[in-house]
N, C-alpha and C positions, 0 to 999 in steps of 0.2 A: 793726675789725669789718667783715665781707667783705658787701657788698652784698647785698640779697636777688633772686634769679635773677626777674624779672617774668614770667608768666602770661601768652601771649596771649588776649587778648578773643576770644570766638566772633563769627563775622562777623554771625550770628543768634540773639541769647539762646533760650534753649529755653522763654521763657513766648510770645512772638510765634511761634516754631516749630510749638509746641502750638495755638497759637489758628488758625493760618493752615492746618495740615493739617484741624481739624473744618471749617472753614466749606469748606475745598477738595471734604471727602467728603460734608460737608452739601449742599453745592449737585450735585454728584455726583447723591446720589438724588434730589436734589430733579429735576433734568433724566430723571433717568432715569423718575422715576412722570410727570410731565408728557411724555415722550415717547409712552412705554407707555401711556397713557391714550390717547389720542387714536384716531383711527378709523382702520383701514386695511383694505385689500381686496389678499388674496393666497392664493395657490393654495396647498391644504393636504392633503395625501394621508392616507388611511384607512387601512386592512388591510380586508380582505374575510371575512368565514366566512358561507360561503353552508349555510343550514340549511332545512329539512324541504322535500330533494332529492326528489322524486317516486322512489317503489319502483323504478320500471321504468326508473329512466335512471341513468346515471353518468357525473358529469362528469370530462372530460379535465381531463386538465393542463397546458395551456394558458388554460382560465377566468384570466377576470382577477383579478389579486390586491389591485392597489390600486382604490380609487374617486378619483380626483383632482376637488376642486371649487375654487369661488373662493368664499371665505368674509369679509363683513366683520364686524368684531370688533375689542375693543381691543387693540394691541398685546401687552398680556400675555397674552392667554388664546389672542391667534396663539401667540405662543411657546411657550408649555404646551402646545398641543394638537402643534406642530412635534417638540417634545421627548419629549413623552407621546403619541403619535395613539394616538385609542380605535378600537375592532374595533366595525365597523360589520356588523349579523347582518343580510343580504339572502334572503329569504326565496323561494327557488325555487319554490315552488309557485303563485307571483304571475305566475311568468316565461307569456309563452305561445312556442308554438313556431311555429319561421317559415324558411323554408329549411334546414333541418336544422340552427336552432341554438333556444336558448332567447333568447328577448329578452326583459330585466327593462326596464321602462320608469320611470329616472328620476323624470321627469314626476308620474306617477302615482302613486308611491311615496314620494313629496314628503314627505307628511305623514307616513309610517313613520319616515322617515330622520331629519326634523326632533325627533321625539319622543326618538331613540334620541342626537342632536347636542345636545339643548335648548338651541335657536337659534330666531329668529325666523323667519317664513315667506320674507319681503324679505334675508335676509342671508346668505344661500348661491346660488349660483350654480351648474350644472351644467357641467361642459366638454364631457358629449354628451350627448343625448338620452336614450339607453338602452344598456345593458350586452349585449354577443354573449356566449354562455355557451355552450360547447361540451358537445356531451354526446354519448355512446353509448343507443342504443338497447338494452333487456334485452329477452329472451323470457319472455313471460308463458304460466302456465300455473295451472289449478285441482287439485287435488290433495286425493282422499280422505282423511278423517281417521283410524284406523283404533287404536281403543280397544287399551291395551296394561295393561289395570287386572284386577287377580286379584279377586276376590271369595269370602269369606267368611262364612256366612250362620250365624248364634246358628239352636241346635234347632229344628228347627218352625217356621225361617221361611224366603223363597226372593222371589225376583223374580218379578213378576206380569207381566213381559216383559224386553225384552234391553234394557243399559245402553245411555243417548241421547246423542250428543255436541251441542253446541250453539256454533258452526257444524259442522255434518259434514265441512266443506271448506275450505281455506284456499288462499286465492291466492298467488303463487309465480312469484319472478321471477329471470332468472338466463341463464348459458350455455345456447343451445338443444339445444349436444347433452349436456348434466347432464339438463336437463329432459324431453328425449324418451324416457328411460329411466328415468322416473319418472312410477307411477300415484298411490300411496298415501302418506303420512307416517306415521307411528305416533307414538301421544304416549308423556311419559317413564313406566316400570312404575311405577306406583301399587297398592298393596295397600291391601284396607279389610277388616277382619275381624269377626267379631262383628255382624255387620250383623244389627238386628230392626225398623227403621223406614226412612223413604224417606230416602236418602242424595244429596244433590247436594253439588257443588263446581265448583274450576275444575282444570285439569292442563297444564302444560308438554308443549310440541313439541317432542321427538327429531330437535333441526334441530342439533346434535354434527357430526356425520356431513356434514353439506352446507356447508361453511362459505363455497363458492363461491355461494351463492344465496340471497336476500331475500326471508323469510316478511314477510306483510306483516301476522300477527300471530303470537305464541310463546303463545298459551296457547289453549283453547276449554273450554268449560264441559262440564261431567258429570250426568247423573240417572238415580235407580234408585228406580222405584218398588216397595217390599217390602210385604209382606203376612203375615201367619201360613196355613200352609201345614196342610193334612191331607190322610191319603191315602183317599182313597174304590177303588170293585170294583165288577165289572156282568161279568154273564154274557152273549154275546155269542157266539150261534151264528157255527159256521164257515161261510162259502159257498167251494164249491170252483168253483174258474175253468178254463176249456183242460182240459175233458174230449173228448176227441174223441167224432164220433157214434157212436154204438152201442156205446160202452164205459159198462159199468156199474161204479161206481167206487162202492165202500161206506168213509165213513172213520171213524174213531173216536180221541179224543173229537168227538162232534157240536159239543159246548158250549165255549168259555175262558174264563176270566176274567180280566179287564182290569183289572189294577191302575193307579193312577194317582194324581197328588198337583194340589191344586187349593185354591185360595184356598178358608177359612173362608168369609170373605163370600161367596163364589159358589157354594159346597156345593150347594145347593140347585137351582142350575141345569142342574147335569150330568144328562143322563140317558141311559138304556143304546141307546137307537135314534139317538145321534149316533155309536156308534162302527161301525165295521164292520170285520170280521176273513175274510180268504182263506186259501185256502190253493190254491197255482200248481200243477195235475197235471202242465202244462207240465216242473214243476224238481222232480217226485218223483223222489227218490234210491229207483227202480225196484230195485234188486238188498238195499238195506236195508227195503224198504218202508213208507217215511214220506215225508211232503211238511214244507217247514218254513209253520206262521202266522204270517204278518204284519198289523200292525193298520194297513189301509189310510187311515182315516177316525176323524177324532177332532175335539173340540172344541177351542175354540182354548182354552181357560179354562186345559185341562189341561197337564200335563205330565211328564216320566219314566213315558212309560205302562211299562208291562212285562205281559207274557201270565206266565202259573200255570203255562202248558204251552203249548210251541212246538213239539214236534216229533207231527205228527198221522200215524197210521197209517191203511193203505187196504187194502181188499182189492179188488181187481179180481172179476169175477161174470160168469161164462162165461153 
């Protein structure tokens, strides 16, 4: 019977093998959270996103992009923030200006920064004072608002004056030679139809067209005050004007009447001695023999005056 071939022995059974790798990884972490716990102080970089840039300036590209501080903290949350750095929002509008640059001041913004880090007041360090932030100067300019809104008025009613914009004007900032060639903006076409009551709102700036310049706002408000409308008449002698002297100038009709449309509510206030109606002998069409009436003088109430008869006849009188 042939021997049985003998098995070498492992140099290390696999239950000692097993026990001696856990307490190897055991003690591992165990060093690793007692290192990482403890206190340390090191320089830890940000990213930058500098926000609400004043209208009229624009920063180069050169502005700095990281913030570099000296931060103490424990071990791990250095490493997480080394691994992970959060985007610090420095707010330009804080900056003030000083030899042709912005200076954001550190210092002062201390407590901004800490809120947005949530760190302790003592546990950051600055490596300079304040931030140099380059920027370009814009040309500023104001600029008309100029209503681009249709209006449609239901039977029997009408505006008791012209649509209001609210601001009339918007400030405007940008290339100076865009803006030297520019008075007015128009806001975007609005239609409102069927209008019987006072209509407000707000409407969009027609700023499409300028994409090189900075409204420093896109909308302005709207008002129309409506009324019900009726048309009233007043008979209203003609005066003829620029008769030269010694010409006798006979015309006919003497009388016109003066149609016009005027708030209900204010009906009552129109009357016939606020208007008044010429007729220029200066621009009588001499070879047809008429002069045209014009209604010189009217209330303000009214409106779409219109004459019954505009073309007045004259006879000259030797």
């Amino acid at each position: 019977m042939e021997d049985k071939k003998k098995i070498p022995s492992p140099w290390i059974k696999k239950g000692p093998l097993k026990t001696f790798l856990f307490f190897l990884a055991f003690s591992a972490v165990v060093w690793f959270f007692v290192q990482f716990s403890k206190q340390y102080s090191e320089i830890v970089e940000f990213p930058i996103n500098y926000i609400n840039v004043p209208k009229d300036k624009i920063l180069l590209n050169d502005s700095p992009e990281i913030l570099r501080l000296r931060m103490r903290d424990n071990g791990i949350n250095i490493a997480f923030r080394k691994l992970f750095p959060q985007e610090l929002l420095l707010d330009v509008s804080e900056a003030v200006v000083k030899d042709g640059q912005l200076i954001y001041n550190l210092e002062q913004q201390k407590a901004s920064l800490l809120t947005q880090l949530n760190i302790g007041y003592d546990d950051i360090t600055f490596l300079q004072e304040a931030l140099k932030i380059g920027f370009d100067q814009r040309a500023v300019k104001t600029l008309a608002v100029q209503p681009n809104i249709e209006l449609g008025f239901a039977v029997g009613y009408s505006a008791l004056e012209g649509i209001k914009l609210e601001p009339d004007s918007v400030t405007v900032s940008g290339p100076g030679n865009i803006l030297d060639t520019l008075e007015v903006v128009s806001t975007k076409n609005l239609k409102i139809n069927n209008i019987s009551r006072d209509v407000k709102g707000v409407v969009d700036l027609d700023t499409d067209q300028f994409p090189k310049l900075t409204f420093y706002q896109q909308q302005v408000g709207y008002s129309l005050l409506t009324d019900k409308f009726t048309e009233g008449k007043a008979e209203i002698p003609v005066e003829l004007i620029n008769v030269p002297q010694g010409t006798n100038v006979t015309i006919f009709p003497k009388n016109v009447t003066v149609f016009y449309q005027v708030s209900l509510s204010e009906f009552e206030k129109v009357k016939p001695a606020q208007f008044k109606v010429v007729a220029d002998f200066k621009n009588a069409m001499k070879t047809d023999g008429y002069m045209l009436a014009q209604v010189v003088k009217k209330p303000d109430l009214v409106n779409n005056v219109r004459l019954n008869e505009q073309q007045i006849q004259f006879v000259i009188k030797r």
